[in-house]
C-alpha positions in Angstrom: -205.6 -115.3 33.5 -203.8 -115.9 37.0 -201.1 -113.8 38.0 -197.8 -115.4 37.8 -195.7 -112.6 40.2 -195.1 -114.9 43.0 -192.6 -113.4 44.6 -192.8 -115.5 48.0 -191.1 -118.9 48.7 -192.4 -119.3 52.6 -193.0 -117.7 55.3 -189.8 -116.6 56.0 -189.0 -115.0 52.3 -187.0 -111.7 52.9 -189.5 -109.6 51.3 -188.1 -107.0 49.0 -187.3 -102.9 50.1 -189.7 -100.1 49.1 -188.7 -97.9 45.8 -187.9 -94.0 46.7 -191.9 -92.5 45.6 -193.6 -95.6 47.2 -194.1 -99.2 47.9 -192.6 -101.6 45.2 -196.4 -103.4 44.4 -193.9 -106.9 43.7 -193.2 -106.3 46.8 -196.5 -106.0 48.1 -197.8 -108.4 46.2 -194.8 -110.7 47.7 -195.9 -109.4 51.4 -199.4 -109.9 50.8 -198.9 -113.2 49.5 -197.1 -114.2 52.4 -199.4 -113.2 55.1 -202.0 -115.5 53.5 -199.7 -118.7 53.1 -198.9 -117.6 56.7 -202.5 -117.9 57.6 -202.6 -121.2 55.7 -203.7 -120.2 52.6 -203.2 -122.2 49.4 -200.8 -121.3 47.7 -202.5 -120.2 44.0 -205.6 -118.6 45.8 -202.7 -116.5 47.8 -200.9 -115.6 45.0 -204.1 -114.6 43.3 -205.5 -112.7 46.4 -202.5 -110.7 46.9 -202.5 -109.6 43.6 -205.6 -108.7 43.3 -205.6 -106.6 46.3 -202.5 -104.6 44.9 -203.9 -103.8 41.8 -206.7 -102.3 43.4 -204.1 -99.9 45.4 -202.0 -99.6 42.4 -205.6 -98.1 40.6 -206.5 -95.8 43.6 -209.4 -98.0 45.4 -207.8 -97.5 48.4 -210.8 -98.9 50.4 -210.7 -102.1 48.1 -207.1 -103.2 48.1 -204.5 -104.1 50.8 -207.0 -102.3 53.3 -209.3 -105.5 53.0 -206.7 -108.1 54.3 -206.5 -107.0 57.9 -210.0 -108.5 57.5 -209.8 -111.3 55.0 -206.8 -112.5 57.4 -208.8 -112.3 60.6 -211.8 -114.4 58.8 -209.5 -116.7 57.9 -208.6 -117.1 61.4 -212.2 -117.2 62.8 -213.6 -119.9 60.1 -215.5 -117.4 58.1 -213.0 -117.7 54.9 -211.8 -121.2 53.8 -208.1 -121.8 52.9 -208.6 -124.1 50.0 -210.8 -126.3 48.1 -212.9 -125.5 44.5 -216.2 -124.3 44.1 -219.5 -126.9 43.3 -220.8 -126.8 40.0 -224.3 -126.1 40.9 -225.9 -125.8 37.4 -224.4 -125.9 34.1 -225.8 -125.2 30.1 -224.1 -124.4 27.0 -222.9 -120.7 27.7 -223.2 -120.5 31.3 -222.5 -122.2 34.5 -224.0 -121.7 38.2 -220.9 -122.5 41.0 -221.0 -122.6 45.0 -218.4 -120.5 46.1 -218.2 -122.8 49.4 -216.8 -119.4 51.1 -213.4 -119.5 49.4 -212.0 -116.4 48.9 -213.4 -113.9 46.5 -210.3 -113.0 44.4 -209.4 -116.2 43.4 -213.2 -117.5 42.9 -213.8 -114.4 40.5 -210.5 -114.8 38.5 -211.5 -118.3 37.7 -215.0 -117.5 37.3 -213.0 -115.0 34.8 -211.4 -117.7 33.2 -214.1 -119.9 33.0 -216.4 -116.8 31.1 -213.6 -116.2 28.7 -213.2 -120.0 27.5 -217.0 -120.1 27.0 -217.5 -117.1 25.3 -214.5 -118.4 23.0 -216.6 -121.1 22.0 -220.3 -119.7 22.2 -219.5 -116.0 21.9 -220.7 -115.4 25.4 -219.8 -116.7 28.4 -221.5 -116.1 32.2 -220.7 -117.6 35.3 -223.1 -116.8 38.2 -221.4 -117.5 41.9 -223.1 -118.3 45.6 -221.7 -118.0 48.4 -218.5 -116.8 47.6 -216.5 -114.9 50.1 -215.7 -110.8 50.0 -214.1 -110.0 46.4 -212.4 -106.6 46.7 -212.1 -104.5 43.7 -214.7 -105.4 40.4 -212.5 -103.0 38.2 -209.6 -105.2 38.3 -211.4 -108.1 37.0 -212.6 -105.8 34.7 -209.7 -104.5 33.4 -208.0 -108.1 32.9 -210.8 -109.4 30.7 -210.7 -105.7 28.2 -207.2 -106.5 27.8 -208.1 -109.4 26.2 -210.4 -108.4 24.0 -213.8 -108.8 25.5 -216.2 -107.3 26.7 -216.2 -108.2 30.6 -219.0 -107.6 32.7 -218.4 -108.4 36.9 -221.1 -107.4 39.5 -221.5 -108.3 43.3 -223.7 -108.0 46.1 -223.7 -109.2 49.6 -227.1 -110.9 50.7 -225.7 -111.2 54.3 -225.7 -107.2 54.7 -227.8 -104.3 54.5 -226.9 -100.9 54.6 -228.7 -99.0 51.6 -232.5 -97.8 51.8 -234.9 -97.9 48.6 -235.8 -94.5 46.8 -238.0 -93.3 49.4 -237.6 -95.6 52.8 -235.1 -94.8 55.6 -234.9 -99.2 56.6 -231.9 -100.7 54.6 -232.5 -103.4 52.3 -229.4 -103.5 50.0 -225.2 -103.6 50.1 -224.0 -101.1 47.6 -224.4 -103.6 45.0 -221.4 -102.2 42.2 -221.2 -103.2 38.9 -218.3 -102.8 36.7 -217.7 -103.1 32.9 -214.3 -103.9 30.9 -214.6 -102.2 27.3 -212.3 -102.6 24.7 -210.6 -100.1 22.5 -207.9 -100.0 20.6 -206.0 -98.4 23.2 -207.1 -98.3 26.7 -210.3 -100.5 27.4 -213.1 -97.8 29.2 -213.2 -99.1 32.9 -217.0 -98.8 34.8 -217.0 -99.6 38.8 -219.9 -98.2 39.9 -222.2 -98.6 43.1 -225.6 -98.5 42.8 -225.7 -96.1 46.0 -223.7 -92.6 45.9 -220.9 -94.2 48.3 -219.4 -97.6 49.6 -219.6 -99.1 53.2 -215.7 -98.7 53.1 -215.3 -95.3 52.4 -217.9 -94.3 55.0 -216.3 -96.9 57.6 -213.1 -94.8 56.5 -214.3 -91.4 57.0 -216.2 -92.0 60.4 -213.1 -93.5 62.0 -210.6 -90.2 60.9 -213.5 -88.4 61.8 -214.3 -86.7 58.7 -217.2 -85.6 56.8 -218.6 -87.0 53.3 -218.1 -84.2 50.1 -221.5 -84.1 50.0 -224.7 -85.4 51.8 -224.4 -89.1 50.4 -226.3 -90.7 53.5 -229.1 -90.0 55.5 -230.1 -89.9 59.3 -232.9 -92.2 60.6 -235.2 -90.0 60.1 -234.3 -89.6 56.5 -232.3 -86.4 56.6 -229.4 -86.2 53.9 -226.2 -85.3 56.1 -222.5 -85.6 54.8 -221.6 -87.0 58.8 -220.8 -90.6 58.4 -221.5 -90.8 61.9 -225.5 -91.4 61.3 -224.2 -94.5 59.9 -223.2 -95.9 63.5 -224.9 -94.1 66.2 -228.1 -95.7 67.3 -231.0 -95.6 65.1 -228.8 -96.1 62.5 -228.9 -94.3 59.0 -228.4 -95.6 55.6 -226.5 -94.8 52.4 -228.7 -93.2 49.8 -229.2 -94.8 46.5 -227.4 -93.3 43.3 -229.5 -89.9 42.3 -230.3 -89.7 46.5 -233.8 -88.1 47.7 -234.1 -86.1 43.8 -233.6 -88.7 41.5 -232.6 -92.3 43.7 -235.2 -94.2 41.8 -232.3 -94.8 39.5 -230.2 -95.8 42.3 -233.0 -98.2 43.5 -233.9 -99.9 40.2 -229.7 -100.5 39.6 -229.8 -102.0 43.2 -233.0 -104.4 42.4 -230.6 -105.3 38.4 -227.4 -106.3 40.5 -229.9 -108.6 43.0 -231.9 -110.5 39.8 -228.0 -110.8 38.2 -226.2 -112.0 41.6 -228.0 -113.6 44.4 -231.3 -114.3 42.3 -229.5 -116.3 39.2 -227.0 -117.9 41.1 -230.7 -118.9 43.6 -228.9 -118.5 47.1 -229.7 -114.6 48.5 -231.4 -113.0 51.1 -234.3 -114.8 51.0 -231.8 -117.6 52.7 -231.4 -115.2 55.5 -227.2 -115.7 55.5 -225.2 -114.6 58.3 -221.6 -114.6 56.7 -220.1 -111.8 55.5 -219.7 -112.3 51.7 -220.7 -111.7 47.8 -223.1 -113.3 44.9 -221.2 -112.4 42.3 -222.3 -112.4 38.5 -219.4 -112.9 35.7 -220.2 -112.1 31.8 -218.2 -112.1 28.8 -219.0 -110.8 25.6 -216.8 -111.6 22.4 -216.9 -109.0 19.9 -215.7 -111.4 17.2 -218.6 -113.5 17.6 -220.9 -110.4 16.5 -219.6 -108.0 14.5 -216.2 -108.4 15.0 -213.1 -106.9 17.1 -212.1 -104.5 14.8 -215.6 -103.1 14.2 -216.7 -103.1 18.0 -212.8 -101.2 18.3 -214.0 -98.3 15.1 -217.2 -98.0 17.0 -215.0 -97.4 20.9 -213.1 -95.5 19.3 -215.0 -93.1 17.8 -216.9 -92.7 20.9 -213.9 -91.6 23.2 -212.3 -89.0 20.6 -216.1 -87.2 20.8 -215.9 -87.4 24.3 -212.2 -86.2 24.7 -213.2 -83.3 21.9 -216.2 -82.4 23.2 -215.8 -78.5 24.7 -216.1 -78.6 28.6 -218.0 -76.2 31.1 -216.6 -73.0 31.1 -213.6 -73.2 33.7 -214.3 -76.8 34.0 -211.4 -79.8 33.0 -211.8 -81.7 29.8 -213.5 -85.0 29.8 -212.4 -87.9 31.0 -213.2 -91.1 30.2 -213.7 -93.8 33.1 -210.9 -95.4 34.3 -209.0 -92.8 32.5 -207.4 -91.9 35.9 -206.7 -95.5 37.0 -204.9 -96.7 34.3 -202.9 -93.7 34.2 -202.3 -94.1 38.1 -201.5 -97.9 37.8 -198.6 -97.4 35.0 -197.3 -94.5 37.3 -197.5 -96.6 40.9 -196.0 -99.7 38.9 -193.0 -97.7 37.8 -192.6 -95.6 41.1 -194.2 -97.2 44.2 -197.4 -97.9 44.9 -198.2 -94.6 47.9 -200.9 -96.9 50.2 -203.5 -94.9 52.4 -202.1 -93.8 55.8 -202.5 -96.5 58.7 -202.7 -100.0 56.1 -199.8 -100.9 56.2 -199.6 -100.0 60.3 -202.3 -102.6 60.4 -200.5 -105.4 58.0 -197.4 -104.7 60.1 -199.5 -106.0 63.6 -201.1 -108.8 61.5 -197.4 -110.0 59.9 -196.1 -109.3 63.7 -199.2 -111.8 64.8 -198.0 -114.4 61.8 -194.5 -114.4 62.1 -193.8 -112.8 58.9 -191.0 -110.1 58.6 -191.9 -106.8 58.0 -191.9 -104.9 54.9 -189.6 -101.4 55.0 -191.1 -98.5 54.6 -190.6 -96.4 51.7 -188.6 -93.8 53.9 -185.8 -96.4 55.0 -184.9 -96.9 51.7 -184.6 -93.1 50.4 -182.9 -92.3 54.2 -180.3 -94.3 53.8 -179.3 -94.2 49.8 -178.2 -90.3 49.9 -174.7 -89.6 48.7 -174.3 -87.1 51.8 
């Protein structure tokens, strides 16, 4: 299930132009790939990283892709992110296996936690693979989207026991991350992609909105004093507010009980959590797959899929409103457009990759504009 675009051959590669719309994401991938081996990153978890980090972009989570390495690379530096080894089996049983991350880098851990899911649930129908202590692992919908391409049902949720930044339905102290949970569905066309948090927003895109100085589109967090405000500000000034679970001061009991689900899955099967009191920024990470042909088969799960997303794509919108969508409608639709045109990153991440590739010794990548500036016919 790993990646094989490994565009890089060292430090030094002479990393590939921009296309006219956007960034080529080989190129990117190549880039990314590069800053890590730079950093002294192996070479299969780079290759694996970097792509994982473009898909995200090349999908639209703009907070989850190449936005993340500025961080992974700096710690990588610092000791907070190892640069090779294998996970520990911790525990293992007939259809599922327990695995200490030893702090390697998410991406790679969750692909091969992938891997891992997929074999088993080829031979027991069902396959799960809880992780501790693994390190930060970016976007759950790309993980998810690589196993319903195969076939199978892929299930990939994550928490972080070493933060806190989400209140329970009804408290203003933080207990939880954001805890999100994706799903891979099949279908006989597009699988249905889920990546959900179980609060109404993500540390990231509050981090995000607070530095450009922007407000939330609605009141997704609260003040100390438990006031709903759309200012991710509340978020950093002291006392310190929290995001509000999913369904917020009306209905967050939903939120809340998803939160608790994603803690018994992660941190409480893989037994290393909060409890433990870590101090390391990082994920417990639950991986499931789910065969359809072990149950009542590929082509029945498919007729059954199926059925479901022509209702939902018939069924008559609000007046005024757009027709349905299904989820990850958009992404995949966004991903086969930014693979064919360029992949259009967020403003300022690629400022930041250019100071950390400056910092590594690793040649910059052109922008987009360079290319179309100077490939006119005037």
């Amino acid at each position: 299930m790993t990646a094989t675009n490994d565009m890089t051959s060292g430090t030094t590669a002479t990393v590939a132009s921009a296309t006219q719309d956007g960034y080529e994401a080989n190129a990117l991938r190549a880039f990314a790939c590069t800053l890590l081996k730079a950093a002294g990153v192996r070479d299969d978890i780079a290759r694996d990283t970097a792509d994982i980090l473009v898909d995200a972009d090349l999908m639209g989570h703009t907070t989850h892709g190449l936005a993340l390495l500025p961080a992974y690379l700096q710690q990588l530096a610092d000791g907070g992110m190892r640069k090779a080894g294998e996970p520990t089996i911790v525990a293992r049983a007939a259809a599922c296996e327990t695995w200490d991350g030893e702090r390697l880098p998410g991406p790679w851990l969750t692909l091969r936690a992938l891997d891992r899911a997929c074999a088993l649930a080829t031979a027991q129908g069902s396959g799960t693979i809880a992780i501790r202590r693994s390190h930060h692992v970016a976007c759950l919908a790309t993980y998810a989207k690589r196993g319903a391409e195969q076939g199978v049902l892929t299930l990939v949720h994550c928490s972080d026991p070493s933060g806190a930044s989400v209140a329970p339905f009804g408290a203003v102290t933080p207990v939880f991350t954001p805890n999100p949970l994706s799903a891979g569905i099949p279908t006989s066309t597009d699988p249905i992609l889920l990546d959900i948090s179980a609060s109404y927003t993500t540390n990231g895109m509050t981090t995000r909105l607070f530095n450009a100085r922007e407000m939330l589109p609605h009141p997704w967090v609260q003040d100390a004093q438990g006031v709903p405000t759309r200012d991710p500000a509340v978020l950093f000034n002291e006392p310190k507010g929290t995001l509000l679970p999913l369904g917020g001061h009306e209905a967050g009991h939903k939120g809340f009980a998803l939160a608790l689900l994603i803690e018994a899955l992660t941190s409480a099967l893989a037994g290393h959590g909060r409890a433990d009191a870590p101090q390391n920024w990082g994920a417990s990470v639950f991986v499931q797959v789910l065969d359809p042909r072990a149950f009542g088969g590929l082509d029945a799960f498919c007729t059954q899929m199926d059925w479901l997303v022509r209702a939902c794509h018939d069924a008559t919108p609000r007046p005024g409103g757009p027709s349905v969508r299904m989820p990850g409608e958009r992404a995949l639709a966004l991903h086969r457009e930014q693979s064919a045109y360029g992949v259009a990153l967020h403003p300022g991440i690629m400022e930041a990759l250019g100071a950390c590739a400056e910092r590594l010794g690793v040649p910059a990548l052109n922008p987009p504009s360079s290319r179309s500036a100077g490939s006119g016919s005037g």
